[in-house]
ZAKE-618455 format. One line per 10 residues: number of its first residue (from 1); their letters; for each residue y, x, z of C-alpha. Coordinates in Angstrom, 2 decimals, m for minus. Layout:
# ZAKE-618455
NUM = a = Y X Z; ...
//
This chain:
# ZAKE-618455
1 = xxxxxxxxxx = 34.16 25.31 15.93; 34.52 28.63 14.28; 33.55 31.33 16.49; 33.67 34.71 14.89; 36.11 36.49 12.72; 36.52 35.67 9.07; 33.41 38.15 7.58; 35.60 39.17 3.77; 33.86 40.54 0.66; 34.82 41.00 m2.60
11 = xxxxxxxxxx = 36.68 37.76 m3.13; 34.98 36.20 m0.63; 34.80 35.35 2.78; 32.31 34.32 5.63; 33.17 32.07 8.15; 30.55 31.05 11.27; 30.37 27.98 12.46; 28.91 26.69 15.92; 26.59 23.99 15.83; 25.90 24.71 12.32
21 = xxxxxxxxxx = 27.09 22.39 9.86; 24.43 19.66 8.88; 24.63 20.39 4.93; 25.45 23.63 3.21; 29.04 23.96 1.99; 29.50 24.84 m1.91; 31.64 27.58 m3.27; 35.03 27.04 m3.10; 34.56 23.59 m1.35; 37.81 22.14 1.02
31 = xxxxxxxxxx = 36.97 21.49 4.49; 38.03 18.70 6.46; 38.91 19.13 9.77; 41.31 17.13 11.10; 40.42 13.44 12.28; 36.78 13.52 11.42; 35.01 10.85 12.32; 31.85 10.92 14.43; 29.35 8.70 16.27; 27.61 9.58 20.21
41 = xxxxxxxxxx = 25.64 7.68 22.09; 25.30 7.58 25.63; 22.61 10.80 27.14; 22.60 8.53 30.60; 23.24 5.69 32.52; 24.97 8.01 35.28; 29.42 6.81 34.88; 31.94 8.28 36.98; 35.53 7.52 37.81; 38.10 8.52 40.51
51 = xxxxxxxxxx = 42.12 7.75 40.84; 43.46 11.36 40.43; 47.26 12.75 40.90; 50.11 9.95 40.25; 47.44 7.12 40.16; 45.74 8.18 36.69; 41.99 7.82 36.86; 39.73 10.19 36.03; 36.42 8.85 33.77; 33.34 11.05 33.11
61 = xxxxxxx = 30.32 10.11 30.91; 27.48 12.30 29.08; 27.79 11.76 25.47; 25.88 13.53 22.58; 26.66 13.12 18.67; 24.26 11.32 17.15; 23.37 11.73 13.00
//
């Protein structure tokens, strides 16, 4: 997720990005950011689910990305 302003320079810009990226982007490279793909495992065994408003159920889990 971005989560500062656009830093420009002389035809250039800065953008921060939190959790850093896992490899450096290059200059002038096109980022993908729609429909990326990603893998998570389970952090715990712990599954939760309740019937919420007009009978649609509610599910939580713990989940973390894995690489």
């Amino acid at each position: 997720m971005v989560v500062a302003d656009v830093t420009p320079s002389s035809n250039a810009a800065t953008v921060t990005i939190e959790p850093p990226l896992i490899e450096a982007l290059a200059n002038d490279e096109t980022v993908t950011y729609d429909d990326v793909p990603f893998t998570v495992y389970l952090e715990s065994s712990v599954q939760q689910y309740s019937l919420g408003i007009n009978d649609l159920y509610n599910y939580d889990f713990d989940v973390c990305e894995a690489f």
